[in-house]
N, C-alpha and C positions, 0 to 999 in steps of 0.2 A: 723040348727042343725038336726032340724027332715027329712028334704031332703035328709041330708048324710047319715044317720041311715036309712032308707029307700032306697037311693041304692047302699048303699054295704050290704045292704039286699038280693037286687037284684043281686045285682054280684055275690055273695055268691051262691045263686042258681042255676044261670045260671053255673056256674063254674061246680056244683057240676053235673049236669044235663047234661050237653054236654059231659063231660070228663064220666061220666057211660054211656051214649050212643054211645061216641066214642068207649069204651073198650069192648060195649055187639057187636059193629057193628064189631073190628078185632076182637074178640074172635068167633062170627060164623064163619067169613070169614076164621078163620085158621081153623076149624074145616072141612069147606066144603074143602078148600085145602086139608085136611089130610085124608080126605073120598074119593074125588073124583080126588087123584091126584096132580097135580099142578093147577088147574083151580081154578082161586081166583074169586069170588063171590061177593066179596065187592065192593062198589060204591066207585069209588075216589073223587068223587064231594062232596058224601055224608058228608065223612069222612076228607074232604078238610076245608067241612062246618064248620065242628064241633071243629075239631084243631083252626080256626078262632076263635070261638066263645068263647071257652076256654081260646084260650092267651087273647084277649084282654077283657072277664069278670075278670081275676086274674090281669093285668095289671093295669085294673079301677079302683079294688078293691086296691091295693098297693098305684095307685098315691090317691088317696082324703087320705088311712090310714099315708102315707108320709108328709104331709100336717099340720100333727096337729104335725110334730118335729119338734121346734124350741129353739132358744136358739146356745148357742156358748161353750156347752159341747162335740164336737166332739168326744170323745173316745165312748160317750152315742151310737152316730148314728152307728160306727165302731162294736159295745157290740150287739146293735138291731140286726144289718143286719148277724152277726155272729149266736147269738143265737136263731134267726127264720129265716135265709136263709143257712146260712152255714150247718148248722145242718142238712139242706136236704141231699147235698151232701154227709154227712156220714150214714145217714141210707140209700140213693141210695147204697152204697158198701156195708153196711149187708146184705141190698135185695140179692144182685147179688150172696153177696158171700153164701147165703143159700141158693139159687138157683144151686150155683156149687155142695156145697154137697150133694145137695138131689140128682143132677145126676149122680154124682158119685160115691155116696154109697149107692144108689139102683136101678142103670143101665137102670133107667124110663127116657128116653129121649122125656119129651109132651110136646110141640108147645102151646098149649095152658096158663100152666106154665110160657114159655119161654115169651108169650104174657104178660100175666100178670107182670110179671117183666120189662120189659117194656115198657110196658102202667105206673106203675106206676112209674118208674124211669122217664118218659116223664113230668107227673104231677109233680113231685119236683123239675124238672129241670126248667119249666115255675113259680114256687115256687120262687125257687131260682135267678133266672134273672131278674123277676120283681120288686120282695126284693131291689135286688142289684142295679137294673137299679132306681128306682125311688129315694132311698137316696143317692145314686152318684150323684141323679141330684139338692137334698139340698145343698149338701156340692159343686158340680161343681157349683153353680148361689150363693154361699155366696159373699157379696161384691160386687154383680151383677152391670152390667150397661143397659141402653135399647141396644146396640147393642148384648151384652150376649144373654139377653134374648130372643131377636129375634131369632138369633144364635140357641139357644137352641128349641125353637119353631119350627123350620125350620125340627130341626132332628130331633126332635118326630113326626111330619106330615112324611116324606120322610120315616122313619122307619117303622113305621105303612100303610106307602101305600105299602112298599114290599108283605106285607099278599094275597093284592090282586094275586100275580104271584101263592101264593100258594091255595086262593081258586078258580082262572080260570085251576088251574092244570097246569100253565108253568112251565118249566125247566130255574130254572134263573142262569144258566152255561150255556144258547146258549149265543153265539157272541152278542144278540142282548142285551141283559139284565148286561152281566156281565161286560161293563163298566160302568154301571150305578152303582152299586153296589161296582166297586170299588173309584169311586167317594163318594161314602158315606163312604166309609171304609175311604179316606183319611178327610174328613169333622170330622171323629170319633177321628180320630187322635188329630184334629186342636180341639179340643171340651176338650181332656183329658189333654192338657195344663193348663187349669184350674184349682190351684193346692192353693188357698192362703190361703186356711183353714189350709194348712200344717203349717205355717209360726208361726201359736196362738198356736202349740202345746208344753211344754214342755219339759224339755228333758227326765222324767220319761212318762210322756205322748205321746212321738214318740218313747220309749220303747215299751210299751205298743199296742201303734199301729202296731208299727212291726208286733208283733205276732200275732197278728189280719189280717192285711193283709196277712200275710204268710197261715195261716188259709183257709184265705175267696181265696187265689189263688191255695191254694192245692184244696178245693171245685171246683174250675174252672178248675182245672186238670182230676179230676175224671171225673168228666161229662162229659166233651170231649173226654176223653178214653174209657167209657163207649159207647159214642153214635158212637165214631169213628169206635169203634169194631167191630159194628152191622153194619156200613155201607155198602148199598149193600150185606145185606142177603138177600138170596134166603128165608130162615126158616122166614120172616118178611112179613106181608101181608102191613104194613107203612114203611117208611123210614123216620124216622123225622131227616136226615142229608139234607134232600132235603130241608127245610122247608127254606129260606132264610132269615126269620127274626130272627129265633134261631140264625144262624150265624152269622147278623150282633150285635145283642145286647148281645150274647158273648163275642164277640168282641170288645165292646163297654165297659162290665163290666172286663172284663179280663186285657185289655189296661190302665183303669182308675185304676183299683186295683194295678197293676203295677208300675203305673207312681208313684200314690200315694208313696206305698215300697218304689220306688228307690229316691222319694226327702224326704223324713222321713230319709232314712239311711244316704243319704251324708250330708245330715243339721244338722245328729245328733251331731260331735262334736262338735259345733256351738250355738246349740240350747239353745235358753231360750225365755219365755215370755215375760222377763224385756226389752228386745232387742225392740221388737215391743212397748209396752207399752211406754217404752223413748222415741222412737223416737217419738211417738203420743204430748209425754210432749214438747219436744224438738220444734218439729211443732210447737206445741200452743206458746211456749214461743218466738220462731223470732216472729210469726204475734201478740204476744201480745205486745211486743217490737215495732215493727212498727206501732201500732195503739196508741203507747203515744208519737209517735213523730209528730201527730197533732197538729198544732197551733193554731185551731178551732174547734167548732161546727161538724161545715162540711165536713171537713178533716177528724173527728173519723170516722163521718156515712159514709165517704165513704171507709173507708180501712176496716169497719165492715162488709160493703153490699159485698163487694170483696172477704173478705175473708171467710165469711160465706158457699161463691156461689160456690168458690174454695174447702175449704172443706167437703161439703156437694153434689157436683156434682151436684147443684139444675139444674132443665130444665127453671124455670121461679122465679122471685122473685118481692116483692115489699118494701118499706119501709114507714110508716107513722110516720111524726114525728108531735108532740103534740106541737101547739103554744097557749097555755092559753086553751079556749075551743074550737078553731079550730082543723081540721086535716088535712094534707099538705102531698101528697107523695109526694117525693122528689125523690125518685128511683125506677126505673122501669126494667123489666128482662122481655126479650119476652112474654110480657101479655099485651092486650088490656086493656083501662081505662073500657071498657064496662064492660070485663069480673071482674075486679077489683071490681066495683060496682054491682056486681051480687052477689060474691063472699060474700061478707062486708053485703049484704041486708039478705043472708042466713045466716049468723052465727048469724045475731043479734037478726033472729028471734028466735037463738037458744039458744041465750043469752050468748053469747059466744062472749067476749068481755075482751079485753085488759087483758088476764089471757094466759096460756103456755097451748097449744093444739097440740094436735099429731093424725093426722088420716091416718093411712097407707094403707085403704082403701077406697077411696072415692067410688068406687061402689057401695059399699053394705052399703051406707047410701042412701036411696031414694032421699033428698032432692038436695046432690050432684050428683046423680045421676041423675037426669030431669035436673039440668044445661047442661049436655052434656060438660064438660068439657075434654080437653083434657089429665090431671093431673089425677092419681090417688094418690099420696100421698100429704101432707099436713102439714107443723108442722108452729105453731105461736108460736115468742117467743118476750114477751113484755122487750124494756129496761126501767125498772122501777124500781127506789130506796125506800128505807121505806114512802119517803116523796112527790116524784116526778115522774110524767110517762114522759119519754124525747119522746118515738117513738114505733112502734110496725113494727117488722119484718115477713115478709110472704113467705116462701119459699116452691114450688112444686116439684115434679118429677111424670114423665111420667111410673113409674113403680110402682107396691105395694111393701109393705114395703120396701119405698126408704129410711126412716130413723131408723135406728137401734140402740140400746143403745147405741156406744161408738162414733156414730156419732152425738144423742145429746146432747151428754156430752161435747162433744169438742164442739158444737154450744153454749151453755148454759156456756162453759168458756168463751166464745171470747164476751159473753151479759154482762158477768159480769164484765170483764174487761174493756167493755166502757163506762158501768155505773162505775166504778172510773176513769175512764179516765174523762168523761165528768165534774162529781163531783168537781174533782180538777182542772178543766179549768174556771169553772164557782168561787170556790170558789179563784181560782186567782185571777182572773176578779176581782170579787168584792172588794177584798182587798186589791188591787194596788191602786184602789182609796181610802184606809183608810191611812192618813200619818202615824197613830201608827204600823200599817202592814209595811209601807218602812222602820222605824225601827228596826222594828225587822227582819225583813229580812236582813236589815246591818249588825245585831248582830249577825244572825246566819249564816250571810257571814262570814262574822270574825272567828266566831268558827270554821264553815269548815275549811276555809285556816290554822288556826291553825294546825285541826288535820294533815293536808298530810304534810307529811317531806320533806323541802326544799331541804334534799341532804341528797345521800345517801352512806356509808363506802365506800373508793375508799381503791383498795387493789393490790394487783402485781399479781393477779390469777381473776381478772375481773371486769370489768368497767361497768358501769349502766351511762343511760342517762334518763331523765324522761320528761312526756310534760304532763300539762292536763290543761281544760277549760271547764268551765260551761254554759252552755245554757241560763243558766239563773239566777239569783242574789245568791241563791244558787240551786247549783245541787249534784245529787245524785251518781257520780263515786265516787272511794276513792282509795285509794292504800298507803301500808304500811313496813316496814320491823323491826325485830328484828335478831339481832345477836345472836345463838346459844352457839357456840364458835368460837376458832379461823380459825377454817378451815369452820364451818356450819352458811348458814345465812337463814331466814326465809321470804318470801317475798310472799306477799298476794295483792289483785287485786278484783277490785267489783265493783258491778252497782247497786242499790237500786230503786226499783221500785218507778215511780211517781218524784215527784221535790217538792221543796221549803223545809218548816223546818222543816214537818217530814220525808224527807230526810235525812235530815241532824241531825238531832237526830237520826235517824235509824244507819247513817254512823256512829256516836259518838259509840254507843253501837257495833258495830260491829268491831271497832279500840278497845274499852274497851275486847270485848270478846277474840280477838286475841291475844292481852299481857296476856291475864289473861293465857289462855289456853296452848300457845303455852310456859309459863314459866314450863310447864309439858314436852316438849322438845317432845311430840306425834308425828305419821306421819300424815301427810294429809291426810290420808280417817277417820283417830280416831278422826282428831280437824272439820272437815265438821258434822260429826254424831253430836258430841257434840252440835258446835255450833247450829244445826238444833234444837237442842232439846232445849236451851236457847233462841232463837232467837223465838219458838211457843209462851213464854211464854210473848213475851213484843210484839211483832209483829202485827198490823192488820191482819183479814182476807184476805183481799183483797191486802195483801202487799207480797212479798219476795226480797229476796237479789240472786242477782246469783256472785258466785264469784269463783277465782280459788286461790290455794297455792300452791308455790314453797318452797322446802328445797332444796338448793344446797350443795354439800358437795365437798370440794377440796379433798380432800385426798382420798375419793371413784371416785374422778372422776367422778361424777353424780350428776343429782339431781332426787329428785321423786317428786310428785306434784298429785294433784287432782284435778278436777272442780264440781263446781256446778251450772251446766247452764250457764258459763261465756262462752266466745268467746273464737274461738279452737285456741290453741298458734301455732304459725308460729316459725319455724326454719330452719337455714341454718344450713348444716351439713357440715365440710370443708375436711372431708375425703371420702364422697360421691359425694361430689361437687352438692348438690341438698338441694332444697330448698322445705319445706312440712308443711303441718300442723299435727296436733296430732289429731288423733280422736279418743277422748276419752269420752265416760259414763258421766252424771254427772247431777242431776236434781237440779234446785235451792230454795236455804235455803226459809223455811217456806209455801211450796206450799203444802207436806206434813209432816202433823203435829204428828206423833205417830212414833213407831218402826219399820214400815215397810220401812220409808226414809233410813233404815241403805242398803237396799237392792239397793238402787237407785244410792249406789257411790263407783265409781274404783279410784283405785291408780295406777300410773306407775312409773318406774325407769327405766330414762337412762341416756346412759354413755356421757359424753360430748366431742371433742376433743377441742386443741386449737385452737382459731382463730373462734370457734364456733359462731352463734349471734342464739340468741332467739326475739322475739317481742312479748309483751304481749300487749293488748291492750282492750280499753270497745267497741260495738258495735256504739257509735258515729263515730269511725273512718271509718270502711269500708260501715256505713248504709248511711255517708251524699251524699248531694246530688248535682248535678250543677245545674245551671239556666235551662236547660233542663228536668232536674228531674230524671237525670242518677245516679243510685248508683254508689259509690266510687269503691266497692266491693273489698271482699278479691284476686279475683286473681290479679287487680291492686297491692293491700298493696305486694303482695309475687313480684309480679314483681318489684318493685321497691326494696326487701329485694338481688333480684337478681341480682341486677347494682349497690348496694353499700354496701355489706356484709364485702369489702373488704377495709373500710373506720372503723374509729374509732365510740364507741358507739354514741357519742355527733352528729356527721358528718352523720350517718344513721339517726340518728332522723329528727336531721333539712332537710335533703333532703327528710323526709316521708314527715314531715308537710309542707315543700315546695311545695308539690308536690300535697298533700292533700287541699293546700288555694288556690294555682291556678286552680285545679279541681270543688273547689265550688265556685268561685270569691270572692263574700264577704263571708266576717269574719265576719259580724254587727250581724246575725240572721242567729247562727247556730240552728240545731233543735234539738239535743243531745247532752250533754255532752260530750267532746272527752280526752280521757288517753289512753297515749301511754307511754309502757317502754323498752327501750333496753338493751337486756344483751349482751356483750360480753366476752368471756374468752379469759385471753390472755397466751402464751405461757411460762410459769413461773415453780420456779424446788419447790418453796414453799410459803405459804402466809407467809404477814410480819407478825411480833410477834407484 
């Protein structure tokens, strides 16, 4: 800390000290001009020197003062760069414009003046680009990866080498130079692509940004008309149009300010947080989904290490899993065992040990620092329950701060999730061998099967066929309906995290919450809210339900529906002739537990024609797998909705799950619960009475 304070101490000075002896060195020189004619007097080397010296002390000074903004309040850095860079560019136009009246209402035309006005319009305008140039380069390397950054590395050395054309005194508009320079204009280009900070803005907040960019690009307007003005005057003993790096990191700020505007404005009617934020949920919820369809130990750890490595872009990883007082890796990520053990001998001297650590600079700790490790960042995240440590996970990156709050968030779900995953393998385990556990697991077989309705209201305005099976003695699918009235039926669908009978008591209260609520006759985004808020209050932590609901209504010819993290419903549409899914919003019940879940759920309403089919289905069906280990996948399920839409409800089913047994061979040990429903509407002028 005292190094930085020390030199932007030094830059401060230097700044202030080159730019007075640049302005005392044109100000004789125009004076000898104005004395003696046109004979300029001044050293261009001199003055070459000193413009050098200038940008890059106010350039140094910017990048280390850039450095301490952090954080993922963008409109903050947009506000900074505005009200200490922008702000130049309008007291540059007071300047100029006092400058016009003093010449023109008291007819004193002095060079000198003239000088001073543009000496100090030169200083705000290197003010202002450095400003601009250094927090362009926060918000361009948010999200960063090592190619980014190299990337980025690359054009601040190539940028910075331009100065030299300006202090050997070349002309970088000869032939020789200026395709170099348009090669870096096009690298400027390829660099302002960079654009995903945009994406976290709000839509009052990419208001907001607007007019900040509109701002910070009128600022970039002035300047260049200002200095374009002056170019090639005879009345100028400098030319700072000649200067080659002004131009290209004008260019540079001007380009990104732009780009930034024009994906702000087209996103804007689009835009919201929640957008990104779900899809973060959404993420987590398939690979939390596919990490309970382990049927071991070993299977969790490896869909955990996989998807960790995936979500967190690590360069290197490792995994320790805890056998009694042994330590065993079991997985390993481009990292030698040496370095492993290097690694493990450092933190223990640091005491640092089987607890949640995060170091997103390994430099600027000495001890990792004499390792010579390849890795600058670092996060440890122990799988451990109140009672039990199963393993300790180790994951690097080649860059500093490689891990960011919402990346270890989503790491720190996917730990928690395999300590209940693991919890409830282990307590199967154990309790398969208790005969009172097989028991009751009949009993609470039984109960399941009760709750799912064997058949369901057959009508002249649409057909339903239904399949489902459990993984396991009892499993956690469910699916249900109530009749509204005579034209309206109410049909619900769910996955209940986890297996066995608190499954299936979760399923109970979830069929209980459904009648209770839906005898209020609400729509689906009011009976999801609800439920969420009943379902915090009997629910584990570590539990939710994802589920969707249908209201079909004959007489509106539609129906509306909502989800909550269930699998996106597949439809054939018979007047389109096209078969699609619905993508639709929807986080699932009890992940969020207060009034902010109400923000997390859409409703839609469409129209149905005859001959229509829908397929609703749990994620058993498109996640299983074959003896190869190929997912079923949803484009399969829509492709086979594609070669028999035109077959009765019952006739599509059986040829999905035909289609579905021959794809995984055996039926003995499936790994998910599998529920599939089809709806068809048939061509009818009214339902029966």
């Amino acid at each position: 800390m005292l190094y930085r304070t020390n030199a932007k101490s030094l830059f401060v000075t230097a700044a202030i000290v080159s730019w007075s002896l640049l302005l005392a060195n044109v100000l004789l020189a125009a004076e000898s001009m104005r004395q003696e004619g046109a004979v300029k007097l001044s050293i261009p080397y001199i003055n070459n020197l000193l413009i050098v010296v200038f940008i890059l002390s106010v350039f140094a000074y910017q990048r280390q003062s850039a450095d301490n903004l952090k954080g993922i309040d963008f409109i903050s850095y947009l506000w900074n760069l505005f009200a200490k860079a922008g702000i130049a560019a309008y007291l540059s136009v007071a300047l100029f414009l006092g400058y016009r009246m003093v010449v023109n209402y008291t007819d004193v035309d002095s060079p000198l003046l003239l000088h001073m006005v543009y000496q100090v319009n030169f200083g705000l305008l290197v003010l202002f680009l450095a400003k601009a140039f250094y927090i362009w380069r926060q918000l361009l390397l948010y999200h960063k990866n090592r190619f980014l950054q190299i990337a980025w590395d690359w054009y601040e050395l190539l940028l910075f080498a331009t100065l030299l054309l300006t202090l050997l005194n070349f002309n970088y508009t000869s032939y020789i130079f200026l395709p170099l320079l348009v090669l870096i204009g096009c690298y400027t280009l390829f660099l302002c692509t960079n654009l995903k900070w945009v994406a976290y803005l709000t839509f009052n907040k990419k208001g907001r940004s607007l007019v900040l960019l509109s701002a910070i690009l009128l600022g970039c307007y002035i300047f260049a008309n200002f200095f374009y003005g002056f170019a090639d005057s005879p009345q100028l003993v400098i030319d700072y149009a000649d200067v080659a790096f002004l131009l290209l990191a004008m260019l540079f700020v001007c380009t990104y300010t732009l780009a930034a505007f024009l994906v702000a404005l087209f996103s804007l009617p689009t835009s919201s947080v929640f957008e990104q934020k779900s899809e973060d949920l959404l993420n987590f919820q398939r690979l939390s989904q596919s990490i309970q369809q382990g049927q071991s130990e070993k299977q969790v750890y490896d869909m955990l290490f996989d998807s960790t490595i995936k979500a967190s872009d690590a360069s290197a990883a490792w995994f320790e899993k805890m056998k009694k007082e042994d330590v065993e890796i079991t997985h390993m990520l481009t990292i030698e065992q040496e370095q492993v053990e290097r690694i493990r001998h450092l933190l223990l001297a640091y005491n640092i040990q089987n607890i949640d650590y995060i170091n997103n600079n390994l430099d600027r700790n000495p001890g990792f620092r004499d390792l010579t490790l390849p890795w600058k960042s670092l996060i440890i995240l122990p799988i451990k329950s109140k009672k039990h440590l199963f393993g300790v996970l180790y994951l690097l990156k080649d860059i500093e701060q490689g891990f960011d709050r919402e990346t270890v968030n989503v790491l720190r779900t996917f730990t928690n999730q395999t300590i209940l995953t693991i919890e409830n393998l282990r307590l199967v385990s154990e309790s398969l061998q208790n005969e009172r556990y097989k028991e009751e697991l009949k009993i609470a077989s039984v109960v399941q099967d009760s709750l799912i309705p064997k058949t369901f209201p057959s009508d002249s305005w649409f057909e339903i066929a239904t399949h489902s099976r459990a993984a396991k003695e009892v499993g956690g699918d469910f699916y249900d309906f109530l009749q509204l009235s005579e034209s309206r039926i109410a049909i619900i669908i769910g996955d209940v995290s986890g297996k066995g009978i608190s499954a299936a008591f979760h399923m109970a209260q979830m069929k209980g919450i459904f009648h209770g609520l839906m005898q209020q006759d609400m729509p689906p985004s009011e009976f999801m809210k609800q439920a969420n808020s009943a379902l915090s209050r009997c629910l584990e932590k570590t539990s939710f339900i994802t589920s969707a609901l249908y209201i079909i209504d004959y007489r509106m010819k539609g129906f509306m529906f909502a989800r909550a993290g269930h699998c996106h419903t597949l439809y054939y549409n018979s007047m389109m002739d096209d078969t699609f899914y619905f993508q639709t919003d929807g986080l699932g019940l009890g992940i969020i537990r207060d009034k902010s879940y109400n923000n997390h759920v859409r409703e839609m309403y469409y129209d149905y024609n005859p001959t229509d089919v829908m397929v609703i289905y749990t994620d058993g069906i498109v996640e299983a797998r074959s003896p190869t280990n190929e997912e079923y996948s949803e484009e399969r399920l829509r492709y086979m909705l594609t070669q028999t839409y035109h077959l009765e409800a019952e006739d599509i089913k059986c040829a999905i799950i035909n289609d579905l047994e021959e794809f995984t061979g055996s039926t003995d040990n499936l790994y998910d619960d599998q529920t599939l429903l089809v709806i068809k509407f048939k061509a009818t002028t009214q339902p029966n009475e």
